[in-house]
C-alpha angles and dihedrals in degrees: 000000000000115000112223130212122247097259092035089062092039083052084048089042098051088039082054086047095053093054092050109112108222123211104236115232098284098043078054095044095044094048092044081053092051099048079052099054088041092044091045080041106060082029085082096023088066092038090055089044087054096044091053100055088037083062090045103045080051095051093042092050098031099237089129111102 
């Protein structure tokens, strides 16, 4: 592997930041959206999950009132 200098990988690393293909401002707002809706969504679904083994490890050992 060649070693490079400090300016010669600054010059690589700004080349590789040229070809990145940015999202533009709603392709950011509409994933961020979504991250927020999936995130909120398997937030309950894991809550209602908990809540129903808690109900069954109480009924199997008998801890329920």
């Amino acid at each position: 592997m060649v070693k490079a200098t400090p300016i010669e990988f600054l010059r690589q690393v700004r080349q590789e930041v040229s070809k990145v293909t940015w999202p533009s401002r709603r392709e950011t707002i509409t994933s961020t959206i979504m991250v927020i809706i999936m995130v909120v969504f398997m937030a309950v679904f894991f809550f209602l999950v908990d809540q129903v083994l808690s109900l069954g490890v109480r009924a199997v050992l008998g801890l329920g009132s």
